[in-house]
Residue frames relative to the residue before (quaternion, step in Angstrom):
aa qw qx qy qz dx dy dz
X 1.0000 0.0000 0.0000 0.0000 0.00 0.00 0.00
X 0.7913 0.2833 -0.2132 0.4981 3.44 0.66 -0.86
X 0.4545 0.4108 -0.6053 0.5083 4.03 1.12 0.95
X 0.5392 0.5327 -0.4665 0.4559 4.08 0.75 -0.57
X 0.5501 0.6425 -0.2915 0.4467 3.80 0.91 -0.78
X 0.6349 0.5865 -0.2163 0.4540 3.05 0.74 -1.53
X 0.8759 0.4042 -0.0971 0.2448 3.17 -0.07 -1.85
X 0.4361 0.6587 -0.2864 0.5422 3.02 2.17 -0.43
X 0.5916 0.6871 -0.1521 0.3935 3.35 0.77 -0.89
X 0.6960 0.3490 -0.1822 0.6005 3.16 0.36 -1.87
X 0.5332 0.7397 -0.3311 0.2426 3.60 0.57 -0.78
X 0.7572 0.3297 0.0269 0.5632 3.03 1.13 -1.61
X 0.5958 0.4714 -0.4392 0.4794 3.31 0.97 0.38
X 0.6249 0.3986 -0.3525 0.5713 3.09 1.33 -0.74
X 0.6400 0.2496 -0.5375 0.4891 4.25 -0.40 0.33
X 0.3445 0.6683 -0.5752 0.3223 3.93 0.40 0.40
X 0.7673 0.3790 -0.2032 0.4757 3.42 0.46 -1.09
X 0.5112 0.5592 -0.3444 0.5544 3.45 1.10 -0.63
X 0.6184 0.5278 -0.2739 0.5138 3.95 0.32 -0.73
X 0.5938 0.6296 -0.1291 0.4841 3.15 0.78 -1.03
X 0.7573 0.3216 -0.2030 0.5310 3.46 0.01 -1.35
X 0.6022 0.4559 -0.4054 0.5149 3.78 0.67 -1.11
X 0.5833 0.6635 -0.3114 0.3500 3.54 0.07 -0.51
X 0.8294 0.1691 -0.1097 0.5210 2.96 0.46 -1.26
X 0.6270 0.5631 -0.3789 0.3825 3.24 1.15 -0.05
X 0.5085 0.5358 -0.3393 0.5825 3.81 1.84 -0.35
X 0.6674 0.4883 -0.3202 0.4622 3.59 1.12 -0.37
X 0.5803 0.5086 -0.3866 0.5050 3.82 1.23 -0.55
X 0.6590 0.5019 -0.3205 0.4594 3.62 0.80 -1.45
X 0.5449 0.6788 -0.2702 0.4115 3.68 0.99 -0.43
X 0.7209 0.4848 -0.0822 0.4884 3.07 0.80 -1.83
X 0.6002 0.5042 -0.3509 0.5123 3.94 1.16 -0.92
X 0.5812 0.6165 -0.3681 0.3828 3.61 0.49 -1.29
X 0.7435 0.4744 -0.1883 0.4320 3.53 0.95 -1.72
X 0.6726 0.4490 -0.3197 0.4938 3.53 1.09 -1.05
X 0.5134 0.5472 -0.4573 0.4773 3.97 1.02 -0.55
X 0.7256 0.4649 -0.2710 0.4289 3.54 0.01 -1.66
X 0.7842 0.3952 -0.2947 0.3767 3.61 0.87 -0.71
X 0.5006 0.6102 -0.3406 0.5109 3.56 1.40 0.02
X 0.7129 0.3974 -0.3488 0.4606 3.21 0.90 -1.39
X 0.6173 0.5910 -0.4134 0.3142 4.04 0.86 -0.20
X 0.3472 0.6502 -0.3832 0.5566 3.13 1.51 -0.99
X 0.8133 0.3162 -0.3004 0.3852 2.96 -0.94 -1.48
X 0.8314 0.3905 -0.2591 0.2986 3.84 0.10 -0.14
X 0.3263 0.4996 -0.4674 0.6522 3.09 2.05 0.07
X 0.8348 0.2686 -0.3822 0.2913 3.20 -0.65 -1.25
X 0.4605 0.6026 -0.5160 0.3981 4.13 0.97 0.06
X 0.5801 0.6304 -0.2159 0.4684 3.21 0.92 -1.35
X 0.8215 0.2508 -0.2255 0.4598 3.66 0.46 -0.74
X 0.5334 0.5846 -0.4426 0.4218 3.03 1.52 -0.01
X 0.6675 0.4531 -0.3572 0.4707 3.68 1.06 -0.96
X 0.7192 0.4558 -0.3782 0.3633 3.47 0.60 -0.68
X 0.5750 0.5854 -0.3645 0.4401 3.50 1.20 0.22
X 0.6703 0.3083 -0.1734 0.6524 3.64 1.54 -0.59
X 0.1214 0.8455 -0.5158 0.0661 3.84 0.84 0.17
X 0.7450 0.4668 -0.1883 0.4377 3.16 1.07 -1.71
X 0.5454 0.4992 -0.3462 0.5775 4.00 1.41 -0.61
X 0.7566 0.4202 -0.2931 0.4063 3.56 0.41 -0.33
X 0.4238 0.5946 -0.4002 0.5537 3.45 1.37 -0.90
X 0.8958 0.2648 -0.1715 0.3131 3.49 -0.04 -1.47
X 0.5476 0.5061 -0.4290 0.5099 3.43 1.07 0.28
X 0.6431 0.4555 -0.3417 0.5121 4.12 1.07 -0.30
X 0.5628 0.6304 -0.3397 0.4129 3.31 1.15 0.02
X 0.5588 0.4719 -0.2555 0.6323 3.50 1.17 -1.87
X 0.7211 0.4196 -0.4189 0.3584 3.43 -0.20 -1.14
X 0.4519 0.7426 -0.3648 0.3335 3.64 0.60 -0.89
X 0.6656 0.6488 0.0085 0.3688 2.62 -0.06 -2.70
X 0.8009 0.3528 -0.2661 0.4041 3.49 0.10 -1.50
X 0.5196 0.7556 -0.2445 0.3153 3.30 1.25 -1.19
X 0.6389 0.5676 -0.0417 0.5176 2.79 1.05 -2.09
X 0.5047 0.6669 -0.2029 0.5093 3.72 1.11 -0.97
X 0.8400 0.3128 -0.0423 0.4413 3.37 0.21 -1.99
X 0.5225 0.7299 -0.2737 0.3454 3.26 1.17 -0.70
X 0.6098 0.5987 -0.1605 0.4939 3.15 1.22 -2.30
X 0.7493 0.4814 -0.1995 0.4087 3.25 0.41 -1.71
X 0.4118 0.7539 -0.4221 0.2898 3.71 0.79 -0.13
X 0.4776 -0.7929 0.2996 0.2310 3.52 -0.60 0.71
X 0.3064 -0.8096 0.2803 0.4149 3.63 0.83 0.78
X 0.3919 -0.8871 0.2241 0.0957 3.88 -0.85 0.35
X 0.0119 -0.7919 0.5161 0.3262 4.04 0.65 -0.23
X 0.2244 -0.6648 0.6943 0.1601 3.40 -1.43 0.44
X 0.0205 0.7220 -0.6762 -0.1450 4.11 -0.48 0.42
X 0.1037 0.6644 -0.7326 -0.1053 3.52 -1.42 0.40
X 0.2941 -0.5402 0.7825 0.0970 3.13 -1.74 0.84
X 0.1250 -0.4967 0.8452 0.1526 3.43 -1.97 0.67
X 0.1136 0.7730 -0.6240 -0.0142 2.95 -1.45 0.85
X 0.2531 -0.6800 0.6303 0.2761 3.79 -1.13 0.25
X 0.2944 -0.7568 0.5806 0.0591 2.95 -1.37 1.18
X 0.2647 -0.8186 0.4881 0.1472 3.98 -0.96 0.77
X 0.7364 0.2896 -0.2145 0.5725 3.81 -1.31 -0.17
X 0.5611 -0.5414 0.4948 0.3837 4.24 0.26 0.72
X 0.4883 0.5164 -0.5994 0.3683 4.02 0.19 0.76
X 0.2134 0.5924 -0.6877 0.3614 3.51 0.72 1.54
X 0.6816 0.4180 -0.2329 0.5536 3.99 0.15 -0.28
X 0.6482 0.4395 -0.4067 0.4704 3.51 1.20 0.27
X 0.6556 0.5576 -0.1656 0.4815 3.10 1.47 -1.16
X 0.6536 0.4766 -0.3704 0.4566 3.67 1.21 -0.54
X 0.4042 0.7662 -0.2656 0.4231 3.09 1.59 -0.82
X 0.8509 0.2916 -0.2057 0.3855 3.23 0.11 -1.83
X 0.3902 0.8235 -0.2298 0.3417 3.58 1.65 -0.66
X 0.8705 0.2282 -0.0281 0.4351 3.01 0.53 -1.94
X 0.5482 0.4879 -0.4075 0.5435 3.67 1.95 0.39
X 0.4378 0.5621 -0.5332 0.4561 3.62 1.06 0.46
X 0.8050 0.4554 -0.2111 0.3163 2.98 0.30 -1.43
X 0.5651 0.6393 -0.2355 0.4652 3.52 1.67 -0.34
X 0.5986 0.4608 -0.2966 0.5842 3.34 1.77 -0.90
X 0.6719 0.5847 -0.3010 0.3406 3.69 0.86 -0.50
X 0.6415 0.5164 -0.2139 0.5253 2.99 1.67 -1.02
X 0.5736 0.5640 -0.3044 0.5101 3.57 1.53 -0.49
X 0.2749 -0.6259 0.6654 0.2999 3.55 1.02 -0.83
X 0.3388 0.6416 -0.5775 0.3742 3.83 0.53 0.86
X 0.1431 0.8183 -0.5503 -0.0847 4.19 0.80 0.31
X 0.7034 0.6072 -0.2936 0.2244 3.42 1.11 -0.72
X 0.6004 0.5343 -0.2272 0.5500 2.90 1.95 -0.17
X 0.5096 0.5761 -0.2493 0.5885 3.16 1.06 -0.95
X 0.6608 0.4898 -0.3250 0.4667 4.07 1.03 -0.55
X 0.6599 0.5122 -0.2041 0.5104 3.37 0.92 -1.46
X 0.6127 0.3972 -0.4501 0.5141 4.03 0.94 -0.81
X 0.8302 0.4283 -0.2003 0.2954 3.72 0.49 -1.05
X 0.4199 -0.7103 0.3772 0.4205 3.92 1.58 -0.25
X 0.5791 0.4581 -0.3796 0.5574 3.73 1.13 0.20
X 0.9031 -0.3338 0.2495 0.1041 2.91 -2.04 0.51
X 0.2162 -0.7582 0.4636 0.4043 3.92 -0.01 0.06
X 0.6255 0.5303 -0.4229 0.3856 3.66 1.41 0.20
X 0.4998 0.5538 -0.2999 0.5947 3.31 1.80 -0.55
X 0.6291 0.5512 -0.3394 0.4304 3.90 0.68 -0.59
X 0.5511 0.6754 -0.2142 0.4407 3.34 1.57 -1.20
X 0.6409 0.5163 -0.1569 0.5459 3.19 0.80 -1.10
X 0.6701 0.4485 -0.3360 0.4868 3.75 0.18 0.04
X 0.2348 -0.8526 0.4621 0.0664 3.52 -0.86 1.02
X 0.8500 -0.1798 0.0321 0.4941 2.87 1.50 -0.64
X 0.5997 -0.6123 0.5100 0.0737 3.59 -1.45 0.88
X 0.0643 0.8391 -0.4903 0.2265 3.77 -0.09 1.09
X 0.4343 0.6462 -0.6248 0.0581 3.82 -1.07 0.70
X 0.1349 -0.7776 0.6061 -0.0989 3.45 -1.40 0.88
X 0.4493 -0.6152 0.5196 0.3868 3.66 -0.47 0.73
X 0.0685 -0.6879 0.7142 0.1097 3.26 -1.35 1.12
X 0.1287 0.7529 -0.6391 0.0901 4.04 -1.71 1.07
X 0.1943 -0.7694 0.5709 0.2105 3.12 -1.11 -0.48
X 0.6613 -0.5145 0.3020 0.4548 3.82 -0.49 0.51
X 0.7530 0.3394 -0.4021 0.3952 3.60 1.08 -0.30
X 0.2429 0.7759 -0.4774 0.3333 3.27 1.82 -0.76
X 0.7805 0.4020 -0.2068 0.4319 3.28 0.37 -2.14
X 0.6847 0.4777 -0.4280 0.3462 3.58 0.01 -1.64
X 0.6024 0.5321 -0.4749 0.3584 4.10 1.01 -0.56
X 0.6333 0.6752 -0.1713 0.3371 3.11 0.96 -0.98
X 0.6153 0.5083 -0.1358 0.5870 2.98 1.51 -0.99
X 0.6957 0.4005 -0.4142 0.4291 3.44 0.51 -1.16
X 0.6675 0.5406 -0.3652 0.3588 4.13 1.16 -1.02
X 0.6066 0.5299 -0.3048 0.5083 3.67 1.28 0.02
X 0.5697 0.4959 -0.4024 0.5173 3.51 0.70 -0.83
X 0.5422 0.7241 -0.1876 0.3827 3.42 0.66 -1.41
X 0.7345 -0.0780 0.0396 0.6730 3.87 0.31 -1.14
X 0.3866 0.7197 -0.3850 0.4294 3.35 0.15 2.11
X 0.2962 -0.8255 0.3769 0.2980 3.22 0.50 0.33
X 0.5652 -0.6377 0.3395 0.3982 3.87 0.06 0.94
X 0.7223 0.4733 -0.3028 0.4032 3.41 0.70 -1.57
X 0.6606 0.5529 -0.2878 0.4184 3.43 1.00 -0.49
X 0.6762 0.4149 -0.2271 0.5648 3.59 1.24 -0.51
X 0.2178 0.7487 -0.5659 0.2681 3.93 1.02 0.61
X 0.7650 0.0627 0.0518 0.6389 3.79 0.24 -0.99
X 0.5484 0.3903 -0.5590 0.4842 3.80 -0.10 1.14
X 0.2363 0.8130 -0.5309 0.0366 3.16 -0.19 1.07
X 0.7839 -0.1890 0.1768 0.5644 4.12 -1.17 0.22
X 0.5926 0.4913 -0.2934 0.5669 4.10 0.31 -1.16
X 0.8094 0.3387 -0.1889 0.4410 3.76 -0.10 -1.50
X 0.5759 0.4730 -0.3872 0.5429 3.92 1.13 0.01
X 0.6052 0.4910 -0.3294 0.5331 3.86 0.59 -0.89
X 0.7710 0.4928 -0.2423 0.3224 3.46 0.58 -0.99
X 0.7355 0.4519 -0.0942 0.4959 3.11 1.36 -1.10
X 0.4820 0.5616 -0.4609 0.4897 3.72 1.35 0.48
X 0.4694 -0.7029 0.5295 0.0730 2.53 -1.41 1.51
X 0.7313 -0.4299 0.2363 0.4739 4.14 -1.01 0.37
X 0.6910 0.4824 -0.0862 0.5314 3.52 1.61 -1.91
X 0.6102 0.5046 -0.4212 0.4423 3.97 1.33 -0.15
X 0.4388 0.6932 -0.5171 0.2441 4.17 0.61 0.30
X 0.2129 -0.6803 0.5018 0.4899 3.67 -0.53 -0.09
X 0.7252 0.4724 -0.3564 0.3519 3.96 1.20 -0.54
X 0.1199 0.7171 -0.6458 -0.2330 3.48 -0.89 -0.82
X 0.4375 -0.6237 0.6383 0.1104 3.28 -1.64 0.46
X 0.0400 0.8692 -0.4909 0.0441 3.31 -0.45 1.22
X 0.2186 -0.8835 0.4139 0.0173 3.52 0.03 1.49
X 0.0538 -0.8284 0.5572 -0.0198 3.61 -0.51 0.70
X 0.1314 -0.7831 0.6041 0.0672 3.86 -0.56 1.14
X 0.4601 0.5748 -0.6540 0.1739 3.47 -1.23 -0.28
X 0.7142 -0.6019 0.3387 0.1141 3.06 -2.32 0.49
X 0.5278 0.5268 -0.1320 0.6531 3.19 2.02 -0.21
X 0.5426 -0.6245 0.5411 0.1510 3.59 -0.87 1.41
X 0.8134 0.3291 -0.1279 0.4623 3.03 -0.29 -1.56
X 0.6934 0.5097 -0.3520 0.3679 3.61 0.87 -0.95
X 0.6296 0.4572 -0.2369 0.5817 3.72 1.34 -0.80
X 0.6141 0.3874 -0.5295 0.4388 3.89 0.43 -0.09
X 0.5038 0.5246 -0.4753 0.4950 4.15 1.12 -1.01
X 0.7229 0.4908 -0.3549 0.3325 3.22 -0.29 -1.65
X 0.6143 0.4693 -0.4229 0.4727 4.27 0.69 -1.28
X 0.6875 0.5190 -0.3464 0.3713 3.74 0.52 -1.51
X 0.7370 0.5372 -0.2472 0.3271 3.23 0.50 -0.90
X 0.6749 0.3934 -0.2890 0.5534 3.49 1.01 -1.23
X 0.7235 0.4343 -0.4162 0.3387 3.79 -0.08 -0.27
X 0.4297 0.5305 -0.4981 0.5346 3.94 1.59 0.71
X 0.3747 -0.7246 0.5784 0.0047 3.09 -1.46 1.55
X 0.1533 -0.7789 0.5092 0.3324 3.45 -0.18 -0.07
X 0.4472 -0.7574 0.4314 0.2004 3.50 -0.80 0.75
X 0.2735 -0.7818 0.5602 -0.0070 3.27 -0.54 1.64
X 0.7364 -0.4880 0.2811 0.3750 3.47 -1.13 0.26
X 0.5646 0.4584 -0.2810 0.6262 3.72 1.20 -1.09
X 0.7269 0.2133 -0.4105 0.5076 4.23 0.31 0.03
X 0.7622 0.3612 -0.4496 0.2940 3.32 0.24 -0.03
X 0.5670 0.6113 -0.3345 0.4392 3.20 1.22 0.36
X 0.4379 0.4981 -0.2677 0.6989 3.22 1.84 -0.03
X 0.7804 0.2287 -0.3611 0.4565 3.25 -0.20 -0.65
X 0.5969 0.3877 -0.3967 0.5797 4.22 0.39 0.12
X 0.5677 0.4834 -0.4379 0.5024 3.80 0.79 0.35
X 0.7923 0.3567 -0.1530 0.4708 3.19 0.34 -0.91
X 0.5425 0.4224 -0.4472 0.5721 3.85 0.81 -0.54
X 0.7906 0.4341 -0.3782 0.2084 3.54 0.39 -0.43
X 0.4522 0.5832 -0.3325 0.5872 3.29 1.79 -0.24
X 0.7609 0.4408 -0.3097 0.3618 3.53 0.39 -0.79
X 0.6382 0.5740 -0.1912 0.4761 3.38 1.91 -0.41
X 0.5346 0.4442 -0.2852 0.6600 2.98 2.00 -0.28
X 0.6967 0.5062 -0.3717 0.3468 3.65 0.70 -0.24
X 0.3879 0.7427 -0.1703 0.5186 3.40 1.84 -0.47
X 0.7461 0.4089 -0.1542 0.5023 3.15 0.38 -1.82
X 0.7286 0.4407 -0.3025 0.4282 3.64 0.40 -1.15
X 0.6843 0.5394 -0.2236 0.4369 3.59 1.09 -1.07
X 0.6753 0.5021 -0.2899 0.4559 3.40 1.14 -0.06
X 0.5590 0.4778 -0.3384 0.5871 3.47 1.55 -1.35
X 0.5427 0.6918 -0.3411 0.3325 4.12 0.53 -0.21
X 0.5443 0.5450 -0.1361 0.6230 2.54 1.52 -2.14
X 0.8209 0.2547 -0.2627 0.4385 4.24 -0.68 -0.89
X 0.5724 0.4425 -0.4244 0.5445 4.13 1.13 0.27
X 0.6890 0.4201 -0.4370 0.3973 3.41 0.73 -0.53
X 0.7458 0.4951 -0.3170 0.3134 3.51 1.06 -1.00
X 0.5197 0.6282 -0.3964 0.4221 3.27 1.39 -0.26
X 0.5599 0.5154 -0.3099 0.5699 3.90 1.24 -1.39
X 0.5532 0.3841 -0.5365 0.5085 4.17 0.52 -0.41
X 0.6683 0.6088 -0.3744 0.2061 3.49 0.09 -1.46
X 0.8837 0.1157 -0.0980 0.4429 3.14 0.67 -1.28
X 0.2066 0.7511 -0.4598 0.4262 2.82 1.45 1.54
X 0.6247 0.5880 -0.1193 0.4997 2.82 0.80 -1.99
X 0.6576 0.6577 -0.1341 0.3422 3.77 0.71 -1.29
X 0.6274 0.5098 -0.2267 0.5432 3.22 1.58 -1.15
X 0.7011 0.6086 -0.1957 0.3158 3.52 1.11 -1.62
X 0.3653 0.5745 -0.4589 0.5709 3.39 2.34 -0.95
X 0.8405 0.3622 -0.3245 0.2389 2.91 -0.73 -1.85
X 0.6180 0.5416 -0.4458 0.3550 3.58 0.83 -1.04
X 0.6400 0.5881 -0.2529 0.4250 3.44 0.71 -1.09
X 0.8129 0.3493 -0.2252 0.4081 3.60 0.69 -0.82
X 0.5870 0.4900 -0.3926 0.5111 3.59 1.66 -0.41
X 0.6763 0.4221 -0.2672 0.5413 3.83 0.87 0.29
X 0.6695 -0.6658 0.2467 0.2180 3.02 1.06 0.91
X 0.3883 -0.7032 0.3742 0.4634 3.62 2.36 0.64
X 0.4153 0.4064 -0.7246 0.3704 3.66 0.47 1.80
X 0.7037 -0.5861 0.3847 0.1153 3.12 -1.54 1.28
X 0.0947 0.8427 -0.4993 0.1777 3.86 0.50 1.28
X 0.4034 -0.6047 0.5950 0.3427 3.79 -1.25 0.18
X 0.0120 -0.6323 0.7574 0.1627 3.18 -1.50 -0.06
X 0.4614 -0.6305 0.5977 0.1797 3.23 -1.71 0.94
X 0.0085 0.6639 -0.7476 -0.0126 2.70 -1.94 0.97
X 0.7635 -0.0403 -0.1880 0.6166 3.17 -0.98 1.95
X 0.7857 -0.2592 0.2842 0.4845 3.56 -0.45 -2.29
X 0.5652 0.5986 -0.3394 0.4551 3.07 1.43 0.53
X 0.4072 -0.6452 0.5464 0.3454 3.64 -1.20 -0.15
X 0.6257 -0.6866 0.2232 0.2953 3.31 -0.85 1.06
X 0.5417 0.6172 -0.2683 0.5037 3.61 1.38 -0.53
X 0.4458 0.6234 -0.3320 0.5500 3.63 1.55 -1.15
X 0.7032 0.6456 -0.1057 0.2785 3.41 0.06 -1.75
X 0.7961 0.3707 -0.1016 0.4675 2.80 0.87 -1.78
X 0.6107 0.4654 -0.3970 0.5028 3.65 1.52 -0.35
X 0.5146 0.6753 -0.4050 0.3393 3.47 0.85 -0.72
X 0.6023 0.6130 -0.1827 0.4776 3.40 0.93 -1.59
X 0.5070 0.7345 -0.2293 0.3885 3.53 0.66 -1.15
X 0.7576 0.3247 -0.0496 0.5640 3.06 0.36 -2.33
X 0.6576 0.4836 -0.4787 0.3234 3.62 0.50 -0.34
X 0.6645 0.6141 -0.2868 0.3147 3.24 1.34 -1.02
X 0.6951 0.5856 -0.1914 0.3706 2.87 1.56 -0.90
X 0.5035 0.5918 -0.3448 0.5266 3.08 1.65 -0.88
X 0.6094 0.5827 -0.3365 0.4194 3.66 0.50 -1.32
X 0.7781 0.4195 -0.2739 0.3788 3.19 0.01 -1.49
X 0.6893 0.3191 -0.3693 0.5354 4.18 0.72 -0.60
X 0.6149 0.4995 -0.4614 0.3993 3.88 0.83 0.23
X 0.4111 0.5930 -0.3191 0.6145 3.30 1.78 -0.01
X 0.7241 0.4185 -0.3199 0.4453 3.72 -0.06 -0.84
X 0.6806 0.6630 -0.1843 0.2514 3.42 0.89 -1.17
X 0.4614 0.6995 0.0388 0.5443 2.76 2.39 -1.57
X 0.7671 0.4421 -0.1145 0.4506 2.93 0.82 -1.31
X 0.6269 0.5404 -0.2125 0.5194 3.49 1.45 -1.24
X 0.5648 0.6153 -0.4268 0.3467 3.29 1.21 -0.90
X 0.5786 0.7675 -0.1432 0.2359 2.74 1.04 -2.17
X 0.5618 0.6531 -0.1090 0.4959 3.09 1.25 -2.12
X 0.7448 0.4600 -0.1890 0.4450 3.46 0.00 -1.73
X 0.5694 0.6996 -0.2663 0.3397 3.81 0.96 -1.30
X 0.5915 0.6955 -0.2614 0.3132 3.12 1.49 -1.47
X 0.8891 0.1638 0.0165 0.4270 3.55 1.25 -0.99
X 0.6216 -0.5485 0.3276 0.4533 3.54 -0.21 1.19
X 0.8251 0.0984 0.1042 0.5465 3.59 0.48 -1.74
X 0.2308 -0.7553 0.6041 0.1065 3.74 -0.55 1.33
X 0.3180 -0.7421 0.5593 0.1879 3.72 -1.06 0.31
X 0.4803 -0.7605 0.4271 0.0922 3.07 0.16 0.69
X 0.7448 -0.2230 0.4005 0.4850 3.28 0.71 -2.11
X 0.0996 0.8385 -0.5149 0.1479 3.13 -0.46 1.20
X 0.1793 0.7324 -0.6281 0.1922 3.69 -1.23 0.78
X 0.5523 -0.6808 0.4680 -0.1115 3.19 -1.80 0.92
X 0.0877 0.8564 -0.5089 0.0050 3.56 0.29 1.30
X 0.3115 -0.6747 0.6413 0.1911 3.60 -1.00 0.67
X 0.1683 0.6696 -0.6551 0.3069 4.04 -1.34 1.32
X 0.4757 -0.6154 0.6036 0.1750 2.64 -1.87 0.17
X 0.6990 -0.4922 0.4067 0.3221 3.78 -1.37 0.56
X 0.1571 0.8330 -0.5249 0.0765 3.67 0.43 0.83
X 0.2268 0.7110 -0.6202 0.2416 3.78 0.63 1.00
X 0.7292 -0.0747 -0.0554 0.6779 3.91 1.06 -0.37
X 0.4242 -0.6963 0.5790 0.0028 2.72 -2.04 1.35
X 0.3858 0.9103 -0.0184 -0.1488 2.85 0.70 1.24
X 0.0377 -0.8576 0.4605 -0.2261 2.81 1.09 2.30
X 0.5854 0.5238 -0.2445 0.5684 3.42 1.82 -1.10
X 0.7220 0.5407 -0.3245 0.2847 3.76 0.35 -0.49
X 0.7459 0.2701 -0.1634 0.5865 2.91 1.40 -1.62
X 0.7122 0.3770 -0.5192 0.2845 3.60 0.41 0.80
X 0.5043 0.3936 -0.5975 0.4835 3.66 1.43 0.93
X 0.5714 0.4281 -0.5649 0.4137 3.74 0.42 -0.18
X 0.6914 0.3374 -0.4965 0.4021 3.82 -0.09 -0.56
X 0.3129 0.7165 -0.4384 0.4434 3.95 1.00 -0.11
X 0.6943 0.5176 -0.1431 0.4791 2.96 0.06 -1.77
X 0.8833 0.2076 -0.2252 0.3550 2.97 0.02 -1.47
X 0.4820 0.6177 -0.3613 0.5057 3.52 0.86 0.57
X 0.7569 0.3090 -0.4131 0.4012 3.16 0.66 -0.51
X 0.2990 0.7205 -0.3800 0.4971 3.77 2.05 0.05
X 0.6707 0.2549 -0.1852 0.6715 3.90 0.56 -1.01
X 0.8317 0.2673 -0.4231 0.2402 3.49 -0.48 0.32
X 0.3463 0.7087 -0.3015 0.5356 3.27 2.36 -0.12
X 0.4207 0.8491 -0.2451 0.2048 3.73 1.16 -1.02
X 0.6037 0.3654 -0.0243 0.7081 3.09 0.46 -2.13
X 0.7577 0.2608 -0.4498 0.3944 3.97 -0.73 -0.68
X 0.6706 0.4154 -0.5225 0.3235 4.03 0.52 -0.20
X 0.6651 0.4264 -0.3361 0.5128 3.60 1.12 -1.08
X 0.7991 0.2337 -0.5216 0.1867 3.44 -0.08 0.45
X 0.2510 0.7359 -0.3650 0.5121 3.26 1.92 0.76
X 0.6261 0.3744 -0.2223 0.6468 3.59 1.05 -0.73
X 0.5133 0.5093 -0.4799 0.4969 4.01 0.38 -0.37
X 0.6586 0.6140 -0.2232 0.3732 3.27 0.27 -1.87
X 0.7965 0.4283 -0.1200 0.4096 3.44 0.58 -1.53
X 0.5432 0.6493 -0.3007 0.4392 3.34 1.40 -0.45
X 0.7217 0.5021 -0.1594 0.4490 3.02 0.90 -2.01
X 0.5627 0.3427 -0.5454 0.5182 4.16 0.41 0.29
């Protein structure tokens, strides 16, 4: 009992020193933190007294700088911005981003004369343009429609783990139905041509073969929707016909007649709703039809007037003249730091 004593003992004398060391070693890591935190204040007092000692050299250097800004700013050439939203057909999205982003390359080349010959306008009118812009344009319902018309002609089992988040995510630059096509330059008239112009596709073989696919379905969808349309009105007609006669062989009291398992009034509203349905699946067809006409529909289009605001440069040139002020007022304190350093 009293070697178990023992060993307890020695035990705890020996994690003493251990205790110890941690100790003092949470107390060094302590102490650095304090001497860092207290250096980095220094160092910002004595900045602080440094600026407030040159206040007036600095005042007047944030001013010029200012000024000039203010100067350069005015003088700025004023700008038009056209954008066009537009929906592209037959997959010549990836043609259209295409043609977009080699405008803007000829512009960036200063190549105007090409950049004239691609667009049908001048190479001094081409000159005048600054810049060449497209970006998918949507909104969360845009998509969630989009989604709901996929989910929709999908097989369920196949839509288990594709959900709204995993569609948004998984679209590709060329998979948008909108885009946004932005045109800059210094000339109105020269940036609306230039917008009209770049968002024509030319029609390769793989779109025009789409696009004579699809007018033709939609021409077959017409045709069939219409012969519908002049069977249905006839089946009203000599509906409607029965309901006279019914009405007048009873002396014009107000009776049903049956059709099949319905009552003829039933029947006759039913009809109605088909026609009616029919007749805006007809319009729709038709709009489609409409839309079909052109590789790239515009959607929207309009014209802001501004100025070149890639640099502000009242804000620039009054931290660079900053800067350079605190460089001329830093001056005297290095050369007489070097005196200093000589003289030991």
């Amino acid at each position: 009992m009293d070697q178990n004593q023992q060993q307890q003992q020695e035990q705890e004398v020996d994690l003493v020193p251990v205790f110890k060391y941690l100790g003092d070693g949470v107390k060094n890591i302590f102490r650095s933190i304090g001497k860092f935190l207290g250096a980095i204040f220094h160092f910002f007092v004595l900045f602080l007294i440094f600026i407030k000692d040159n206040i007036i050299l600095l005042a007047i250097m944030i001013i010029i700088g200012a000024g000039l800004g203010y100067y350069l700013d005015s003088k700025s050439e004023e700008i038009y911005s056209a954008e066009l939203r537009v929906k592209p057909y037959f997959s010549s999205s990836s043609q259209l981003i295409a043609n977009v982003e080699l405008y803007n390359s000829l512009v960036g080349e200063e190549e105007f004369e090409k950049l004239g010959k691609e667009l049908g306008i001048s190479a001094e009118q081409a000159a005048q343009i600054k810049k060449f812009e497209i970006n998918p344009s949507y909104t969360d319902n845009e998509l969630l429609i989009e989604y709901d018309k996929i989910t929709k002609n999908t097989d369920s089992t196949a839509l288990v783990n594709y959900s709204f988040e995993g569609f948004k995510n998984s679209k590709r630059e060329i998979d948008y139905e909108y885009y946004l096509v932005d045109v800059v330059g210094t000339d109105r008239e020269t940036v609306m041509t230039a917008a009209e112009k770049a968002v024509v596709v030319r029609e390769n073989s793989a779109i025009k073969a789409e696009k004579e696919a699809r007018i033709e379905n939609v021409n077959f969808d017409i045709k069939v929707l219409r012969y519908q349309l002049t069977e249905l009105d006839s089946i009203i007609n000599s509906v409607q016909q029965a309901i006279r006669k019914e009405d007048k062989d009873d002396g014009g009291v107000n009776t049903n007649l049956y059709l099949g398992d319905q009552k003829t009034t039933t029947s006759l509203k039913d009809l109605f709703e088909q026609k009616q349905d029919i007749q805006i699946r007809l319009n729709q067809n038709r709009l489609e039809k409409k839309y079909y006409e052109n590789t790239i529909n515009i959607v929207s289009q309009f014209v802001k007037r501004g100025k070149i605001k890639d640099i502000n440069h009242k804000v620039v040139l009054a931290i660079v003249f900053f800067g350079l002020g605190l460089l001329i007022a830093l001056v005297p304190v290095l050369w007489k730091a070097l005196n200093n350093y000589q003289k030991r």
